[in-house]
C-alpha positions as CSV (number, residue, x, y, z in Angstrom):
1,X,175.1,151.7,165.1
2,X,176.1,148.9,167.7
3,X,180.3,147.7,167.5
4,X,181.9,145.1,168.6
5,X,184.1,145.4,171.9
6,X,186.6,143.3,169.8
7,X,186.6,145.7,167.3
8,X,187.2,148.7,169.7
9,X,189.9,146.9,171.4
10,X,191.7,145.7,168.1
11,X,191.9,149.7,167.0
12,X,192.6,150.7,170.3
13,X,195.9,148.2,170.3
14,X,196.8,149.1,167.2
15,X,196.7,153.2,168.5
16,X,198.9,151.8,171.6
17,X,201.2,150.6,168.9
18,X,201.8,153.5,167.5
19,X,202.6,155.4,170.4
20,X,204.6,153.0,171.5
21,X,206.6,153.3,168.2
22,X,206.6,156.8,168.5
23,X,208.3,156.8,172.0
24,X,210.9,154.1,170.6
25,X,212.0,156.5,167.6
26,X,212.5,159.6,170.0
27,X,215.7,157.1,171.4
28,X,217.0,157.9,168.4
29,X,216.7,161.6,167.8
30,X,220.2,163.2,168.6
31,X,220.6,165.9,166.1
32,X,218.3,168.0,164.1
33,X,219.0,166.3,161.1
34,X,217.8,162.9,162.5
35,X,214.6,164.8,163.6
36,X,214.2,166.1,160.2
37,X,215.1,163.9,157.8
38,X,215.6,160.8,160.1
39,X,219.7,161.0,159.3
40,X,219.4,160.4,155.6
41,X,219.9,156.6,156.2
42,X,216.5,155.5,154.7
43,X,217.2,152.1,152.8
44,X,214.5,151.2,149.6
45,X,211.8,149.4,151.8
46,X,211.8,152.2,154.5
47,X,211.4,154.5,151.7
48,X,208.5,152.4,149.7
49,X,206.8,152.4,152.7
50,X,206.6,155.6,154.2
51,X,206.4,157.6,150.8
52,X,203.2,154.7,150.2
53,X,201.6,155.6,153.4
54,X,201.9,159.3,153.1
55,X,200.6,159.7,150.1
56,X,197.7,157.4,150.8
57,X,195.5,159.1,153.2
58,X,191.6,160.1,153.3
59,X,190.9,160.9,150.3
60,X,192.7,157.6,149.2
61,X,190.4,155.5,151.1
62,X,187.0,156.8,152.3
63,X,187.6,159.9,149.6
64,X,187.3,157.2,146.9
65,X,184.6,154.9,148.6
66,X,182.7,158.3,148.5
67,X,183.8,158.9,144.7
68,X,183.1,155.3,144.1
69,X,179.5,154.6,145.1
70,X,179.1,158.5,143.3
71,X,178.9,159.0,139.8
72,X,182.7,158.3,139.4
73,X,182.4,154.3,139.7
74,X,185.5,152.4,139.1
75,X,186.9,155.5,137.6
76,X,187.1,156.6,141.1
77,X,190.7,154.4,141.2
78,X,192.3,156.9,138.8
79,X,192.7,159.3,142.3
80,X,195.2,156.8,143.6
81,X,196.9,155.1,140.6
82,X,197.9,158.6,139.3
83,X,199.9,159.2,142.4
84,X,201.7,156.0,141.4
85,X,202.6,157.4,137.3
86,X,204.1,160.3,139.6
87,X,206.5,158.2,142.2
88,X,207.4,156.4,138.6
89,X,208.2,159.6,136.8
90,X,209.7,161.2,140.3
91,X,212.0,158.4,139.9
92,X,214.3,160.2,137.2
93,X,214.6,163.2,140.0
94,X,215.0,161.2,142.8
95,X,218.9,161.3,142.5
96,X,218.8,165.3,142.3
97,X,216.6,165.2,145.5
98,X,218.8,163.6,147.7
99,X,222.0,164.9,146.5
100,X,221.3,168.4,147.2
101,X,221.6,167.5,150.8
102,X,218.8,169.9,152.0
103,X,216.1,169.1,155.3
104,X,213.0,171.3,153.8
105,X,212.1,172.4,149.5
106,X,212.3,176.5,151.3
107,X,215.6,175.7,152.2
108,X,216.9,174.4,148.9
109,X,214.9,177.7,147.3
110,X,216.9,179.9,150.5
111,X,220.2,178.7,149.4
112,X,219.5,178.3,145.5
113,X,217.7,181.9,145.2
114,X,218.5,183.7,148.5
115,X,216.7,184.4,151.3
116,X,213.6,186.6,150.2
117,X,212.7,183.3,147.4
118,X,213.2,180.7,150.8
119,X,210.8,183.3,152.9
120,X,208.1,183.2,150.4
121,X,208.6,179.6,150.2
122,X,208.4,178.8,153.4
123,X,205.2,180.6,154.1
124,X,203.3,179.4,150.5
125,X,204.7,175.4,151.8
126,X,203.3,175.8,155.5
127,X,199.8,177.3,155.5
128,X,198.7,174.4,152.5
129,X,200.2,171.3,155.2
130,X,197.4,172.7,157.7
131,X,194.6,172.2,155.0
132,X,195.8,169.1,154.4
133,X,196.4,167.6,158.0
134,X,192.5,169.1,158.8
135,X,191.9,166.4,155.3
136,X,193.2,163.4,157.2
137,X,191.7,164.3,160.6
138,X,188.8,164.2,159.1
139,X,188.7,160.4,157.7
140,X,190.2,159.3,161.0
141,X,187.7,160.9,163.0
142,X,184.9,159.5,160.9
143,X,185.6,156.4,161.6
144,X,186.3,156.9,165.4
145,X,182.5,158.6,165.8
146,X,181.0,155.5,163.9
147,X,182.9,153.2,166.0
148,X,182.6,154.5,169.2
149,X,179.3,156.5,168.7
150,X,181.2,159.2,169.5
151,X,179.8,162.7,167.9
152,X,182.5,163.5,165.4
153,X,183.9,166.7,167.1
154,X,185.1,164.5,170.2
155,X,186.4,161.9,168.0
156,X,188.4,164.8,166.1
157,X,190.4,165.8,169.2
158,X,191.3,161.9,170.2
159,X,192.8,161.6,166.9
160,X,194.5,165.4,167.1
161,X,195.7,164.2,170.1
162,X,197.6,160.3,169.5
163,X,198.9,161.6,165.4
164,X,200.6,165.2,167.3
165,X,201.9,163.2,170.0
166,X,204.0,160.4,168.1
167,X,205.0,163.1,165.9
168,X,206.6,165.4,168.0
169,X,208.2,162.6,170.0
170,X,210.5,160.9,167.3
171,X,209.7,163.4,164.2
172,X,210.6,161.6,160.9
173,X,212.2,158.4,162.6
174,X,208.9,158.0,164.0
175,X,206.9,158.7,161.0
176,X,208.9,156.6,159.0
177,X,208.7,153.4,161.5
178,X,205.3,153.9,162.5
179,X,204.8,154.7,158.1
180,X,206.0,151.1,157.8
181,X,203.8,149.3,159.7
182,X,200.7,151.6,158.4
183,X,201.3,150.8,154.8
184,X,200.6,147.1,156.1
185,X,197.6,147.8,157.6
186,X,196.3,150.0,154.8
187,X,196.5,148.1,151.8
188,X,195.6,144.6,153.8
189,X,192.9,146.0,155.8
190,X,190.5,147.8,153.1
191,X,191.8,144.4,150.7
192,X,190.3,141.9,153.1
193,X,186.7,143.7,153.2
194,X,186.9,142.9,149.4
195,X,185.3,139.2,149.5
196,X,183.1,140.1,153.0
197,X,181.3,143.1,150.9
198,X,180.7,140.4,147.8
199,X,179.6,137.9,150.0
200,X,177.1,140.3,151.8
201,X,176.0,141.6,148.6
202,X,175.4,137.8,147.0
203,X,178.3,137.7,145.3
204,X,180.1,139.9,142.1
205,X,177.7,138.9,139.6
206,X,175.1,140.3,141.6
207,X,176.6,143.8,142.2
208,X,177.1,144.3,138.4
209,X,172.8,143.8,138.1
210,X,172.7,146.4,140.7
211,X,174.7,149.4,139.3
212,X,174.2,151.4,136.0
213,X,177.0,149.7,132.7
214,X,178.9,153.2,133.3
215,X,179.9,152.6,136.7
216,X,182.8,150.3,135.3
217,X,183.7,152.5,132.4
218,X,187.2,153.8,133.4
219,X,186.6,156.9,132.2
220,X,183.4,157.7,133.1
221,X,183.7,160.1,136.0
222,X,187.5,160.8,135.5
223,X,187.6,161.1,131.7
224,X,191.4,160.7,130.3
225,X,191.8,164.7,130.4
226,X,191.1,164.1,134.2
227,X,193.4,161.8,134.4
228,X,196.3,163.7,132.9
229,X,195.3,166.3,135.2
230,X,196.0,164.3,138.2
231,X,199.3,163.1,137.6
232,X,200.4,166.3,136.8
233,X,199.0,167.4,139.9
234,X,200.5,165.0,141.9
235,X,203.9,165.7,140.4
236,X,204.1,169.3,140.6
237,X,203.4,169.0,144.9
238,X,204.9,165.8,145.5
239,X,208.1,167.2,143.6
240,X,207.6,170.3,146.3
241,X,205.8,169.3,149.6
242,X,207.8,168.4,152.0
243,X,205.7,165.7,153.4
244,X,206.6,163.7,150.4
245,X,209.8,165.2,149.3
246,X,211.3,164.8,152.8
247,X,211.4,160.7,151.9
248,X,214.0,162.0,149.1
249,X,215.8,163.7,151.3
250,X,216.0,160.6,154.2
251,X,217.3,158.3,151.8
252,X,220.5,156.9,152.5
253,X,221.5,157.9,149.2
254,X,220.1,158.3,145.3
255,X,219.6,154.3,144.7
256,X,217.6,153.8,147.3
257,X,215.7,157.0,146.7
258,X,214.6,155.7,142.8
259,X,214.4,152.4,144.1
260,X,211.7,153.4,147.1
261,X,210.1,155.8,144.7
262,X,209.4,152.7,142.5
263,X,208.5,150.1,145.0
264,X,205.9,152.6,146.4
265,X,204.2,153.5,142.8
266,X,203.9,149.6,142.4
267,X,202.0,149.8,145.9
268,X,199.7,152.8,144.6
269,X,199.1,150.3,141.4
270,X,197.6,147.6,143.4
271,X,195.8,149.3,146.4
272,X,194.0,151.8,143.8
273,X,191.2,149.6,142.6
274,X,190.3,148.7,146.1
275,X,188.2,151.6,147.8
276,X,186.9,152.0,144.1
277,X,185.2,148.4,144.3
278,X,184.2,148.6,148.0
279,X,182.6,151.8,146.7
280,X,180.9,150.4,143.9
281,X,179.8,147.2,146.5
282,X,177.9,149.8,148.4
283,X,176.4,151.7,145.5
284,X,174.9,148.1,145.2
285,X,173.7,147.7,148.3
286,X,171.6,150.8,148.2
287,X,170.1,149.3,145.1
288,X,168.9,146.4,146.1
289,X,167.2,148.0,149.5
290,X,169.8,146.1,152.1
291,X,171.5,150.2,152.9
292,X,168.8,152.7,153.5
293,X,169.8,155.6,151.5
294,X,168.5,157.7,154.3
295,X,171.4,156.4,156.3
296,X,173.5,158.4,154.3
297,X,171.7,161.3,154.0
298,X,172.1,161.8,158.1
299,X,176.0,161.0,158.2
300,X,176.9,161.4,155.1
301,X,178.4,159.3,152.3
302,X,182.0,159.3,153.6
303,X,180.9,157.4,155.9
304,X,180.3,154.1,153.4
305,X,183.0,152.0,154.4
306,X,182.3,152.2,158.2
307,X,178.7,151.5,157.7
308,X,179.8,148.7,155.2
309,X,182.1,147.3,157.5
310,X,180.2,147.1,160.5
311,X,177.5,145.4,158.5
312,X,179.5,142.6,156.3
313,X,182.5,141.7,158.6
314,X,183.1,139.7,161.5
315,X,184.6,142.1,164.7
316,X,188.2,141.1,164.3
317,X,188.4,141.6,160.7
318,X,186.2,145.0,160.8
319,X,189.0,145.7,164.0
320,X,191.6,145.3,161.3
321,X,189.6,147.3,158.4
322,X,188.9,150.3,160.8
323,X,192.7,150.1,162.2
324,X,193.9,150.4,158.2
325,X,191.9,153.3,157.5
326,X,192.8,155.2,160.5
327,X,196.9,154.0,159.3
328,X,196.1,155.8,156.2
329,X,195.3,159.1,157.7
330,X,197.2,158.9,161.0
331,X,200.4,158.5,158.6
332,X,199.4,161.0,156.1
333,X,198.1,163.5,159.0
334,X,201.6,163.0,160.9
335,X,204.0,163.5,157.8
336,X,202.0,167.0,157.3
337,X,202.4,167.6,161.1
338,X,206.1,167.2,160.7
339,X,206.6,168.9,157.1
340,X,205.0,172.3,158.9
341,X,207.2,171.9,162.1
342,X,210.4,171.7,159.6
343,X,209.7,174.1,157.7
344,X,209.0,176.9,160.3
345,X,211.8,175.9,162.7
346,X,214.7,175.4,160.1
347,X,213.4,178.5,157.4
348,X,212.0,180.7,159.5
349,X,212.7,180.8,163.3
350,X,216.6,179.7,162.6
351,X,216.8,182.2,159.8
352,X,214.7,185.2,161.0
353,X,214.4,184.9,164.1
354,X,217.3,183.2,166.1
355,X,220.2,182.8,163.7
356,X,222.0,181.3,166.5
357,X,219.8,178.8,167.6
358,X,221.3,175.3,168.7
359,X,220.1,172.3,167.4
360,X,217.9,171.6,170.1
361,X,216.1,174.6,170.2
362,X,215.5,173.9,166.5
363,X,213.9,170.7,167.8
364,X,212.2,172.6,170.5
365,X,210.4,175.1,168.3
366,X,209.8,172.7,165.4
367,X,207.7,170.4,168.2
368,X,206.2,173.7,169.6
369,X,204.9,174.3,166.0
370,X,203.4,170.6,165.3
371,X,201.2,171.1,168.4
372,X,199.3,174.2,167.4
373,X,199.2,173.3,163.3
374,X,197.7,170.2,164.9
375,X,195.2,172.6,167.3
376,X,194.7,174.7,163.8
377,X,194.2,171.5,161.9
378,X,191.4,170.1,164.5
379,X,189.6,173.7,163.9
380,X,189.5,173.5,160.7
381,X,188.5,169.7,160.8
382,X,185.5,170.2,162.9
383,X,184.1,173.6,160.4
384,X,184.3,171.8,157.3
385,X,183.8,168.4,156.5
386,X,181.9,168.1,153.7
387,X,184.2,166.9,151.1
388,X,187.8,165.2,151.8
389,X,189.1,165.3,148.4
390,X,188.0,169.2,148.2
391,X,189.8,169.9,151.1
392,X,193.3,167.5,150.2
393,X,193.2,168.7,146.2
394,X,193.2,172.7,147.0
395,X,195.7,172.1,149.5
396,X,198.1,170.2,146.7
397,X,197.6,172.9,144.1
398,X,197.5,176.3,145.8
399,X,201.6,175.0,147.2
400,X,203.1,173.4,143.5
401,X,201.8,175.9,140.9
402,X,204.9,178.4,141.3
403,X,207.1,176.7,142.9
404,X,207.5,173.4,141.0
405,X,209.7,174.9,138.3
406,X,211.6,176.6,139.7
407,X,212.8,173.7,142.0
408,X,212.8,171.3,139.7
409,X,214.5,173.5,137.2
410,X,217.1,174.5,139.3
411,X,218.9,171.1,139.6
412,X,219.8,171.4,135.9
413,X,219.2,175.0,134.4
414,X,222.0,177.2,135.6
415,X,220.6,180.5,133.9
416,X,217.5,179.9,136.8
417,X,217.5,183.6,138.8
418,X,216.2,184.8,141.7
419,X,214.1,187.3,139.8
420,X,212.5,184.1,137.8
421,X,211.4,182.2,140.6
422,X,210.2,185.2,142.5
423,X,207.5,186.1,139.4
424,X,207.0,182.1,139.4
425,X,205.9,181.6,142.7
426,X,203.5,185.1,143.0
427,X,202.1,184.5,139.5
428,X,201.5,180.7,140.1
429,X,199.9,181.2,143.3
430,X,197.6,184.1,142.2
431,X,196.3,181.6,139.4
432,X,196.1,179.1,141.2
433,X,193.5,181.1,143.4
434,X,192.0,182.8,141.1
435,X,190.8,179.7,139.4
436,X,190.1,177.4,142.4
437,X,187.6,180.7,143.4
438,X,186.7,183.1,140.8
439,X,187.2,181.5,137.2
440,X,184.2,179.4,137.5
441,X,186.4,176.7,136.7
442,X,186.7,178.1,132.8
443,X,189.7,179.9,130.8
444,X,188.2,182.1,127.7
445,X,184.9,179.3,127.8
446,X,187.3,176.2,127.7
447,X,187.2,174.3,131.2
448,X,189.5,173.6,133.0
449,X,189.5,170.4,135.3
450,X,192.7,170.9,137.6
451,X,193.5,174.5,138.4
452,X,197.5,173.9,139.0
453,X,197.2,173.7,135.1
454,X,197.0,176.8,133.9
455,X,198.5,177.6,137.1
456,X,201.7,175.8,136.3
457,X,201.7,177.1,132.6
458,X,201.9,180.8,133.9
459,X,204.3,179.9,136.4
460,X,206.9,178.4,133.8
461,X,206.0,181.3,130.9
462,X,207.1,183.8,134.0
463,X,210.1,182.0,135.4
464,X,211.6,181.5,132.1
465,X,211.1,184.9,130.7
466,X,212.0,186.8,133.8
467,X,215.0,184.8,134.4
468,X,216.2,185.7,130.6
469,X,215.6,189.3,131.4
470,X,216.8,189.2,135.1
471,X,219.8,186.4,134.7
472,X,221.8,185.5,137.9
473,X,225.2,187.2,138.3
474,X,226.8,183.5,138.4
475,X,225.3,181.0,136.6
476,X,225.4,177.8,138.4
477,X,223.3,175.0,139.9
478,X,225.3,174.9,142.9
479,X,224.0,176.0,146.5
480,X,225.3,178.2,148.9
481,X,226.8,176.2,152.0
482,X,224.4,175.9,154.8
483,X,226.1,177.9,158.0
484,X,223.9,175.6,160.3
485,X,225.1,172.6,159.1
486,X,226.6,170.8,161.9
């Protein structure tokens, strides 16, 4: 597939950019809390934005082309506007968030629980954030290889490369700047391959002649159970991954944490029906004999939009459409990179290893750590790539299931114990697994659509009983003061 040199050079500037950012934000990195959590001085629109462009990554773009020109149809949008329901209902905790004044969900758990509960956190928090940076690597680099012609391992380890590197230079101050400028190129880049793809196709009327009546039933491929299933999902681990829950954390204080939470559901509202139609548009196109379906046999279907692209748009506006795809997994893909660095420098090596660590070692280690999750990540990009959305939606449940409640829980419920959320987290996890692997996704005959489910129902059944039987010695809410706090 022949590209443009203008389109090459428009993503290529746009790559600078970021870099470029990234080497900006690292002026302002004095203290571990600014590397962390970007000094919890995040006002509303920082916050709408980077929470936005986090959460919408790979499977929020080519993952739902993919669904889209599948068997899922429009229905596919219900993938992105359930993470918006969540930000809307994450509002109410928002406050809590930023008011316990924590840098990672382990060290809340440390300080809340004790130490064993922040160990187990820390490790069930970091392996999932490799999974999920491997997710985004992948959609970046499928765009790079179709671009470039470059085979999609090489293309992996350019994109490894320039989303480790801003990372570790600025950590959150440059994920948040470079966040704000992605969310831009995101939502207007796959909006303005809207009328191009019509145009190419001979217009909306047309499409609809060219795909089966269920493709536009809402609830044809995500049915309302499905639905349900995905906010819930997206709750339970936005509420605990630190790649979202970090934004909390930033803001400059509980206002502009609801009030970023809200602005960035409205985003997910608007952007999720995009990808869903451009997906559809192609589903079309096959159709009517203008994409050979052998095409996507060879590469794949995730590789729609690119194909799409290349063949409906002008170079500078396919420059633009390739540069927002690669925002929306470049931003997702750094805030994972980051959320692993945090959480092993601050709840592991500061805790287990070297107590007396200064602030910049902290730094040191937490950058040391970004670099091989982001080697780990590239491994695990280049031996499986068959399905983004697999890959991002095992990653989200295997980390919430038994943690959620007991984080959530223990803003309010001072009769929450350590015993509790100790059976919470092993039993959620171990359901979790066993019905991602070996349930055959059925309880007793009845299926079961999201695993976190029943994952999340055996969770809150242990950390409730457990903590009745096993109460704390003080009952409070309160944490224990963090010694490191400088």
């Amino acid at each position: 597939m022949t590209v443009s040199w203008i389109v090459i050079a428009v993503v290529i500037a746009y790559m600078g950019c970021m870099l470029f950012v990234g080497w900006y934000a690292k002026n302002k990195i004095s203290s571990n809390k600014d590397f962390m959590v970007a000094g919890r001085r995040l006002g509303p629109i920082l916050m709408a934005g980077t929470l936005a462009a986090t959460e919408i990554g790979g499977g929020s773009s080519l993952g739902v082309v993919q669904q889209g020109m599948g068997k899922y149809g429009i229905s596919s949008a219900w993938y992105v506007i359930a993470m918006g329901f969540a930000f809307v209902i994450l509002t109410i905790l928002a406050p809590k968030f930023r008011d316990a004044n924590v840098k990672t969900v382990p060290e809340y758990f440390r300080r809340r629980y004790g130490r064993t509960s922040g160990l187990i956190t820390a490790i069930i928090m970091l392996l999932p954030l490799i999974g999920l940076t491997a997710g985004q690597m992948i959609a970046s680099s499928v765009i790079l290889s179709t671009m470039l012609g470059l085979s999609f391992q090489v293309s992996v380890i350019i994109i490894c490369a320039i989303v480790t590197l801003y990372s570790v230079m600025g950590g959150l101050w440059s994920v948040t700047l470079t966040d704000f400028i992605q969310v831009f190129f995101i939502v207007f880049g796959m909006a303005i391959a809207i009328p191009f793809a019509f145009h190419l196709a001979g217009g909306w009327n047309v499409i609809v002649a060219n795909v089966p009546p269920e493709t536009f039933d809402l609830f044809h491929g995500y049915s309302f159970i499905d639905v349900v299933g995905l906010v819930i999902m997206y709750i339970a681990t936005f509420t605990v991954g630190q790649e979202a829950v970090s934004r909390y954390y930033a803001a400059r204080d509980g206002k502009a944490a609801q009030q970023g939470s809200i602005a960035a559901a409205v985003i997910n509202f608007v952007y999720g029906f995009i990808p869903a139609i451009l997906g559809v548009t192609v589903l079309a196109l096959v159709n009517m004999g203008m994409f050979d379906p052998a095409l996507f046999q060879s590469v794949g279907s995730r590789y729609a939009l690119p194909i799409l692209a290349v063949r409906a748009m002008p170079p500078l506006i396919c420059g633009i459409l390739f540069a927002g795809v690669i925002s929306a997994t470049m931003s997702s893909a750094s805030s994972d990179l980051l959320g692993a660095g945090s959480i092993f420098a601050n709840d592991i090596y500061r805790e287990y290893i070297n107590p007396k660590a200064s602030d910049e070692m902290v730094m040191k280690i937490a950058r040391t750590v970004m670099i091989i999750c982001g080697l780990l990540s590239l491994c695990v990009a280049v031996f499986n790539t068959s399905s983004i959305i697999t890959i991002l939606m095992f990653s989200f449940t295997f980390r919430a299931a038994g943690a959620f409640f007991p984080y959530v829980l223990g803003h309010y419920w001072k009769g929450a114990s350590t015993s509790g959320t100790l059976a919470s987290l092993l039993v959620g996890t171990v359901v979790v697994i066993y019905m991602q692997n070996f349930s055959g996704g059925s309880i007793f005959g009845i299926p079961i659509s999201q695993p976190i489910i029943p994952g999340l129902i055996a969770a809150c059944i242990s950390f409730v009983v457990v903590s009745k039987l096993c109460p704390p010695e003080k009952e409070t809410t309160n944490l224990v003061p963090d010694i490191h706090e400088s």
